[in-house]
matplotlib code that plots the C-alpha trace (Angstrom):
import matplotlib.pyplot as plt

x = [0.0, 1.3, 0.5, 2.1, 1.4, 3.6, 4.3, 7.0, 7.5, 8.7, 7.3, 6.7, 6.1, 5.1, 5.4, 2.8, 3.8, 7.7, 7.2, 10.2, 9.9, 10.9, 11.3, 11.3, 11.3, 8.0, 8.5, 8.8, 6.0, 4.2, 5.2, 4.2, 1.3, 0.6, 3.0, 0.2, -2.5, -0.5, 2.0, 5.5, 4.3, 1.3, 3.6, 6.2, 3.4, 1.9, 4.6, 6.4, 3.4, 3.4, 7.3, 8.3, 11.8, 12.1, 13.7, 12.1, 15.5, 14.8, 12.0, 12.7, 15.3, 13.2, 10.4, 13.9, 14.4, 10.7, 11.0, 14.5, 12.8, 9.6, 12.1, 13.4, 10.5, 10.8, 7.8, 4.3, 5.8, 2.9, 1.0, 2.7, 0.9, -3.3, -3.5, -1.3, -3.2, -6.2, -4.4, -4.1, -7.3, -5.1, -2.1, -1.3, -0.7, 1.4, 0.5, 3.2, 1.7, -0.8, -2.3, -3.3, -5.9, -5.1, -7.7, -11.2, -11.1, -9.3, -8.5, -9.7, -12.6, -11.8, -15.1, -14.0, -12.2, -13.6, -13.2, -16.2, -13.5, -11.8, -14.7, -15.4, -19.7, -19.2, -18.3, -14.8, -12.3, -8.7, -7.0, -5.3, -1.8, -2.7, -4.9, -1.9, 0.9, -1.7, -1.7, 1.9, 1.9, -0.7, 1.6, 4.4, 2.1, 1.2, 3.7, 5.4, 8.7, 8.8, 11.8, 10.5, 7.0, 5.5, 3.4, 1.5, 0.0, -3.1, -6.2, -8.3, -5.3, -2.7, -0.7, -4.3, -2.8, 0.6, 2.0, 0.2, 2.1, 5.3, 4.3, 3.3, 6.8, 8.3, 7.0, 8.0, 11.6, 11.0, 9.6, 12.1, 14.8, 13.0, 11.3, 13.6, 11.5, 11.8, 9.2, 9.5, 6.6, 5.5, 3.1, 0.3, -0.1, -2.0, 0.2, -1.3, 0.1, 3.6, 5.8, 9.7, 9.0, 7.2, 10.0, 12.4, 10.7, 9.3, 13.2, 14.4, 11.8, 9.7, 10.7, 8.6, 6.5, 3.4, 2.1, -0.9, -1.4, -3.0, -1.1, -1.7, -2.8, -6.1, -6.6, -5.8, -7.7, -10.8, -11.5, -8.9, -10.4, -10.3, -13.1, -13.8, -13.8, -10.2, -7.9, -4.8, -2.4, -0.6, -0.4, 1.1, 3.9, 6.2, 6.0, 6.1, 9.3, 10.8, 10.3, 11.7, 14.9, 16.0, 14.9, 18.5, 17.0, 14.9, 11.8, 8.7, 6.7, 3.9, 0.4, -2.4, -5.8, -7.1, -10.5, -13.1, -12.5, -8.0, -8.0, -4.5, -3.4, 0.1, 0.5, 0.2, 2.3, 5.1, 3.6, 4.6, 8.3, 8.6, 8.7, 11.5, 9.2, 10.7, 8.9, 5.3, 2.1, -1.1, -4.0, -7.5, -10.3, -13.0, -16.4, -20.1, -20.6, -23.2, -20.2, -19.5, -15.9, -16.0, -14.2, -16.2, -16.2, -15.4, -12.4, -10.7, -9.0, -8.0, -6.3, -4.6, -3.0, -1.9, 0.2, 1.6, 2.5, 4.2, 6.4, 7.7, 8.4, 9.8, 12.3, 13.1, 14.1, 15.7, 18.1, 18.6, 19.7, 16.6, 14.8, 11.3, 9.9, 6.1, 5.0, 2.7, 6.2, 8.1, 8.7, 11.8, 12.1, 14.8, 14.4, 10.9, 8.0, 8.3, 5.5, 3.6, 3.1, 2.2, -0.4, -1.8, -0.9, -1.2, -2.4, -5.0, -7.2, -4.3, -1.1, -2.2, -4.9, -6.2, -7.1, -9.5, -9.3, -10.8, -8.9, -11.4, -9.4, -11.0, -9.0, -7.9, -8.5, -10.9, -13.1, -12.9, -16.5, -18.4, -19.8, -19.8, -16.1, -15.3, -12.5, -12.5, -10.3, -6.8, -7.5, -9.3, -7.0, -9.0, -12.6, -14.4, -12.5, -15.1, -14.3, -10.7, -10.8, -12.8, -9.8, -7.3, -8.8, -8.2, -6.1, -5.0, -6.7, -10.0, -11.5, -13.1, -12.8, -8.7, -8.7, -7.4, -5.8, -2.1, -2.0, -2.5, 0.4, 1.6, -2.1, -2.4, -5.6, -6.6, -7.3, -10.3, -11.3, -12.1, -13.9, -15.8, -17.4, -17.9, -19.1, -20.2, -18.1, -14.0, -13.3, -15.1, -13.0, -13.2, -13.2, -12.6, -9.7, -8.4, -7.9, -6.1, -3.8, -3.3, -2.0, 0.4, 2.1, 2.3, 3.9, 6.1, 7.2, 8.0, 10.1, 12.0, 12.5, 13.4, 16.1, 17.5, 17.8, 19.8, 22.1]
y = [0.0, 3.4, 6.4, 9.9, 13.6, 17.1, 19.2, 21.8, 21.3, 17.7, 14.8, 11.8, 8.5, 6.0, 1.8, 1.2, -2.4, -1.8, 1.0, 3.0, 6.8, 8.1, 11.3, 12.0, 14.7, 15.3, 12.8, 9.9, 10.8, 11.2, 7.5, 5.8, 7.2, 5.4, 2.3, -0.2, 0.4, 0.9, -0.8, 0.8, 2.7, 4.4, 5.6, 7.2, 8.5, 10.3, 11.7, 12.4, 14.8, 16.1, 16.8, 17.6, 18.2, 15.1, 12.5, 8.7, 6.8, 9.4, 7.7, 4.2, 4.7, 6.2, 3.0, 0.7, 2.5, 1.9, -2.0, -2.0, -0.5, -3.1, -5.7, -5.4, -5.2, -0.6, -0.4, -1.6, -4.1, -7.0, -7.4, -9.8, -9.5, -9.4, -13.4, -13.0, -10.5, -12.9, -15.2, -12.7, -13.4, -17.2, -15.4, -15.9, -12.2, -11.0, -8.1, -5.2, -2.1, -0.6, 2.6, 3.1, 5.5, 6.4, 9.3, 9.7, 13.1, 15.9, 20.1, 21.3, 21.0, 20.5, 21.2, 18.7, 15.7, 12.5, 11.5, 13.8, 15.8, 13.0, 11.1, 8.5, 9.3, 7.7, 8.4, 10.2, 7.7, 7.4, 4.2, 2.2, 1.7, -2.1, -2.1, -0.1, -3.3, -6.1, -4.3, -4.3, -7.9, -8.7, -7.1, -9.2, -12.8, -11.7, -10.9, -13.8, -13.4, -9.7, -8.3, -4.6, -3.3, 0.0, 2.0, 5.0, 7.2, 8.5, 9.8, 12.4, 14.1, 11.1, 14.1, 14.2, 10.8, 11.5, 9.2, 6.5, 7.0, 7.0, 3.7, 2.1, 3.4, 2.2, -1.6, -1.7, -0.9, -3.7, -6.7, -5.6, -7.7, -10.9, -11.0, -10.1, -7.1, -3.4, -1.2, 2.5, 4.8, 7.4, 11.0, 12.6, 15.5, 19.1, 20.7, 22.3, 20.1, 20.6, 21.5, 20.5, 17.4, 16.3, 17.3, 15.4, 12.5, 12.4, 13.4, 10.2, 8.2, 8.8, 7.6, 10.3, 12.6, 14.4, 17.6, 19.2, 22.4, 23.9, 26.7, 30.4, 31.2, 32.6, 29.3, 27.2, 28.9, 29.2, 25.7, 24.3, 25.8, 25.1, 24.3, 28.1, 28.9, 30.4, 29.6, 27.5, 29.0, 31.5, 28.7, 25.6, 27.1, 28.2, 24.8, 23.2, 25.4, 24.1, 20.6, 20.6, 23.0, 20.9, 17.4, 17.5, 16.3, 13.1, 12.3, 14.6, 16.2, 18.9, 17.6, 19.9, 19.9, 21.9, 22.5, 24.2, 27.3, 27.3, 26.1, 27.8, 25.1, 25.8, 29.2, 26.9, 24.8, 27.5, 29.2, 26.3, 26.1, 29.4, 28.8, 26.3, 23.7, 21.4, 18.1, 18.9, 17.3, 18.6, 16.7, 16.8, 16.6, 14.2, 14.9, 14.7, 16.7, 19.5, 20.5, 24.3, 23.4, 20.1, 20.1, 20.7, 19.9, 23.7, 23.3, 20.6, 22.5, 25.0, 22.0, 20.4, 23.8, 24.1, 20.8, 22.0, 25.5, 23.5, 21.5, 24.6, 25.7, 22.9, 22.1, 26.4, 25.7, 23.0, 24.8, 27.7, 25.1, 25.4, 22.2, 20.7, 17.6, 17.1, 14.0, 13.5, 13.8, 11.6, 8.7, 6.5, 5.3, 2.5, 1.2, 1.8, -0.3, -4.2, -5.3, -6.9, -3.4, -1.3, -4.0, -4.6, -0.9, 0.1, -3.5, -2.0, -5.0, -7.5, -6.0, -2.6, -2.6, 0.0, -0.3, 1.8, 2.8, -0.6, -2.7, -3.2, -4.1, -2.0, -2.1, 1.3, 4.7, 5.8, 2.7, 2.6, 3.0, 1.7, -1.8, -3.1, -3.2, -4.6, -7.0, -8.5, -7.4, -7.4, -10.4, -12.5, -11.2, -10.9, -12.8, -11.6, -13.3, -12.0, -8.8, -9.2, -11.4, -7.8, -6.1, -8.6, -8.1, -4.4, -3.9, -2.4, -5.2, -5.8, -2.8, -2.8, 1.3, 0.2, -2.3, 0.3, 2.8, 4.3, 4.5, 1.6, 0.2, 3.8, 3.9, 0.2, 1.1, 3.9, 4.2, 1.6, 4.1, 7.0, 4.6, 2.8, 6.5, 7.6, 4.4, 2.1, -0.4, -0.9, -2.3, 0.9, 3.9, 7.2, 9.1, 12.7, 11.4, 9.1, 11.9, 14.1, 11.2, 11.0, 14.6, 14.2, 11.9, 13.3, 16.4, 13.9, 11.9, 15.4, 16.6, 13.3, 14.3, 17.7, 16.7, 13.8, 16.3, 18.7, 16.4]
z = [0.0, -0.9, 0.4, -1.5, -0.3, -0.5, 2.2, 3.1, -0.7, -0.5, -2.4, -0.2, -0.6, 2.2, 1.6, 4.3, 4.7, 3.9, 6.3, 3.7, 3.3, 0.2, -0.9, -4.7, -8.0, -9.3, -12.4, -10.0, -7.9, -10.9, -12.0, -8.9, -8.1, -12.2, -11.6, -10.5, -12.6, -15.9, -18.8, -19.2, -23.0, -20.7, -18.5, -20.8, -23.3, -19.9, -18.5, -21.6, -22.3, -18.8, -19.0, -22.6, -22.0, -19.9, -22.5, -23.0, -21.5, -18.7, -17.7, -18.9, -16.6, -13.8, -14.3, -13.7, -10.5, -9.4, -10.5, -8.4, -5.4, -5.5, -6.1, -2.9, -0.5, -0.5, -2.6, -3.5, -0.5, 0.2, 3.2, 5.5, 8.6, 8.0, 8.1, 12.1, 13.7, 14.1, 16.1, 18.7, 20.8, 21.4, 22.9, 26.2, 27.7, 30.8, 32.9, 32.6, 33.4, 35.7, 36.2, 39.2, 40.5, 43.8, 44.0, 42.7, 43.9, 42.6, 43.8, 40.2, 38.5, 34.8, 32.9, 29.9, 32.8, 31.5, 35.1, 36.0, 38.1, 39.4, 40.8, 37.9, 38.0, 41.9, 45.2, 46.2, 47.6, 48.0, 47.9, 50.8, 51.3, 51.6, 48.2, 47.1, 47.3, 46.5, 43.4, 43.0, 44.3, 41.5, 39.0, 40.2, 40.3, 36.6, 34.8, 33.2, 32.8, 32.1, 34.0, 33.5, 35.2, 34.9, 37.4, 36.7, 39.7, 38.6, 39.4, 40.0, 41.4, 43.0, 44.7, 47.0, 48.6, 48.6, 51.7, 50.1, 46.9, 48.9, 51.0, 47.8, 46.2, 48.6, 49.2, 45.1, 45.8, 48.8, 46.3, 43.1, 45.1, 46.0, 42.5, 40.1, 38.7, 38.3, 38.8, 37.1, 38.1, 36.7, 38.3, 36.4, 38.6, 38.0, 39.6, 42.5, 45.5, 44.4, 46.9, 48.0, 49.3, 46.1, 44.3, 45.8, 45.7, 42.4, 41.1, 42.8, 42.3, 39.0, 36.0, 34.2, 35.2, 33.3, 34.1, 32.9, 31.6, 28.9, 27.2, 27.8, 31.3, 29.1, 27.7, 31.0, 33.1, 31.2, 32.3, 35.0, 37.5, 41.1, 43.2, 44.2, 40.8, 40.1, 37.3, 38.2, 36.2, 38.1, 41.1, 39.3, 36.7, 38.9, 40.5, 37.2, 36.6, 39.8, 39.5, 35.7, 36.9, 40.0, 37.8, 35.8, 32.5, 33.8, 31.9, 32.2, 30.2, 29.6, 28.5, 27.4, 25.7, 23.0, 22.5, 19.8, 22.3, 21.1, 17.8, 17.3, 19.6, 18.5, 20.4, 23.5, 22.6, 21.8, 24.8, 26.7, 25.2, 25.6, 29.4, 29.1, 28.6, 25.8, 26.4, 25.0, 24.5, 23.4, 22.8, 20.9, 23.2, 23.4, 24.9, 23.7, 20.7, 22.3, 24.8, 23.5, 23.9, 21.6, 18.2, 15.2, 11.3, 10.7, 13.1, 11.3, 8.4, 11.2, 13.5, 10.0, 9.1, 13.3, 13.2, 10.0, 11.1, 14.5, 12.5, 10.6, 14.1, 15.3, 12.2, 12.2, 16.1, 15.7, 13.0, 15.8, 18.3, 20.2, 20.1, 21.5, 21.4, 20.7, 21.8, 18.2, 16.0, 18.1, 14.8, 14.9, 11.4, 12.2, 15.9, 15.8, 17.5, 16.1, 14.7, 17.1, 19.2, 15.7, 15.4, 18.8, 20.3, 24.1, 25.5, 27.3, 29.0, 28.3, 29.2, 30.6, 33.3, 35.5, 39.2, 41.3, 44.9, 46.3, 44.1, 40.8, 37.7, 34.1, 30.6, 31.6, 33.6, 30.8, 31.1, 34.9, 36.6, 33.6, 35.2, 31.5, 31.4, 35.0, 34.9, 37.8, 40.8, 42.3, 44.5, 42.2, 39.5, 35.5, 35.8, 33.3, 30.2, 27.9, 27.7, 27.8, 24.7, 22.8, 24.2, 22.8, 19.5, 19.5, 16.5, 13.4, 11.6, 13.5, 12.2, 8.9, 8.5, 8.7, 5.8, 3.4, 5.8, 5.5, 8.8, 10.7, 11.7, 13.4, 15.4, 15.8, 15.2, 17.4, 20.8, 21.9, 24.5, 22.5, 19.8, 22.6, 23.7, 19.6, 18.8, 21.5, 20.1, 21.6, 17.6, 16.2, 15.0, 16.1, 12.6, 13.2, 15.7, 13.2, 10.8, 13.1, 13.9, 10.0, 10.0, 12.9, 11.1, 7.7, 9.6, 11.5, 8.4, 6.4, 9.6, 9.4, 5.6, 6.0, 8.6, 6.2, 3.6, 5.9, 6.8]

ax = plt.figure().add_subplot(projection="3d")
ax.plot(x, y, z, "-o")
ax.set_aspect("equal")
plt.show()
């Protein structure tokens, strides 16, 4: 499958199933985009028409260089990998990761949280320091062989049960010696609970840490508010800036949301650098249509032209010594994901799991509370096989919508959370995401080319 477009006035061509990049003169671009679907004397007769003063041996020779290309596996490459992703559903899986939510409570009130500010459509409730390391003792008794665990404290706002973070940190660092594992854990924090000891701990202890904020203190504040109404801005930056300054270059970064009501999402995001911020994330959101802050046709053209205008940015920074990372461009061309991840994608419900204050297990934090998608629980470990198997099946070739797609093996098929919510199906597709995701990654594959050209 090939997939061509220009941008920043390069030609590129995409072997979907090669996954080779290449970036070519307008003749050749021409040629491929004819090679399939025509004879050799169609070809030259067509483009010698189109480019008079391009010769016939020209573009005998230029056909030669396609047939080379498709010869070894860099073009027109065939699909290796549809009849395999079926046999996922019989695959044994390990547990590697777990998100848990330490609080269903948080100290803002986000009007577009997905967590119905931090309490999940139930009751507040922070978990136990005992619920805390069964979990990581569940981890542990499932996961296989794997050597390397992840954590993630979420919430809600974790910071709101900070000693229990520590305990749980803590009892990790206990079991990693008698098990033979190694946890890293991660924070998503707002921000507002910040303070020295945080700091310190999350420096020595947190592999990565996330922080969220929006962009312009405008644009944050209009809805991160706290619960007596204020905006959060002025209150969490300078704690933000603290925690990055004394962190030395450890893992963290900045993750916002755009809305209908910040289209030029890109200011934020430069906003954001411009504070010394040079880890960035900023991310569509997702709510019911009839929010006044959800996303709408008319906005699309508007977001399409922001990602493009970013990686200008990004590549003109980049020349000035200056760089930023944006999470949505981070492609590695070479050492990238193997196949089995850019088929199968986050794991959630098999690898990844998510676990509630009392100890409930859900595919992950955006499913948690919905009785539908219950797992089962940290004692009795995954009972509900059922659903799990739907969640094995999420992939880049369970969807029907993906058949033909360009894309698939960089989404894996899209998150199943956001098509669950757009769709009421985990296998469905949510469309006006998957075409943002598209973008992203025509801006990311150009900056890759733009970069290879400099070099």
């Amino acid at each position: 499958m090939i997939h061509q477009y220009k941008l920043g006035g390069y030609n590129i061509v995409l072997d979907t199933y090669s996954g080779s990049i290449h970036c070519v003169d307008d003749l050749v671009y021409d040629m491929i985009a004819m090679y399939e679907d025509s004879d050799t004397e169609q070809i030259v007769g067509a483009m010698a028409k189109k480019y008079p003063d391009i010769t016939r041996q020209d573009i005998l020779d230029a056909i030669s260089d396609i047939d080379k290309l498709k010869e070894d596996g860099q073009l027109f490459a065939p699909d290796e990998y549809a009849d395999k992703a079926f046999d996922f559903k019989n695959r044994h899986t390990e547990v590697k990761a777990l998100c848990l939510n330490v609080a269903h409570t948080c100290n803002l009130t986000c009007k577009y949280c997905f967590a119905s500010q931090g309490k999940y459509h139930g009751e507040r409730a922070l978990m136990s320091l005992e619920t805390g390391k069964r979990a990581l003792d569940f981890l542990v008794e499932n996961s296989g062989k794997r050597v390397n665990l992840e954590v993630d404290f979420f919430g809600g706002e974790p910071l709101m049960d900070f000693e229990v973070v520590k305990g749980i940190v803590e009892y990790g660092r206990e079991i990693e010696k008698t098990h033979n594992k190694r946890f890293r854990f991660t924070l998503t924090t707002n921000g507002m609970l910040i303070n020295d000891d945080v700091i310190d701990f999350c420096n020595r202890e947190m592999h990565n840490v996330v922080l969220s904020l929006d962009g312009r203190k405008e644009v944050h504040d209009r809805l991160r508010k706290t619960v007596s109404g204020q905006g959060s801005y002025d209150t969490i930056v300078p704690k933000f800036k603290e925690l990055v300054k004394r962190r030395g270059g450890k893992g963290y970064y900045m993750r916002g949301t755009f809305t209908h009501e910040n289209t030029d999402f890109t200011q934020d995001i430069l906003h954001m650098a411009d504070l010394g911020f040079t880890e960035l994330s900023m991310e569509p959101v997702v709510c019911a249509p009839n929010e006044p802050y959800a996303l709408t046709e008319e906005d699309f053209p508007v977001l399409c032209e922001q990602y493009e205008k970013l990686a200008f940015e990004m590549l003109r920074r980049e020349k000035q010594g200056k760089p930023i990372t944006f999470y949505h461009y981070m492609l590695d061309l070479e050492g990238g994901p193997c196949i089995y991840k850019r088929i199968s994608g986050c794991g959630s419900g098999t690898e990844y799991l998510a676990v509630t204050p009392w100890g409930e297990l859900f595919p992950c934090h955006q499913f948690v509370s919905d009785p539908n998608y219950s797992l089962g629980d940290i004692w009795k470990g995954v009972t509900n096989i059922e659903v799990q198997n739907r969640f094995k099946m999420c992939n880049a070739y369970a969807r029907e919508e993906c058949k033909d797609c360009w894309a698939k093996l960089y989404c894996s098929g899209g998150c199943a959370a956001n098509a669950y919510h757009a769709t009421g199906s985990v296998t469905g597709v949510y469309e006006y995401g998957c075409r943002l995701f598209k973008k992203r990654i025509e801006c990311a594959i150009m900056m890759k080319v733009a970069q290879a050209v400099e070099e």
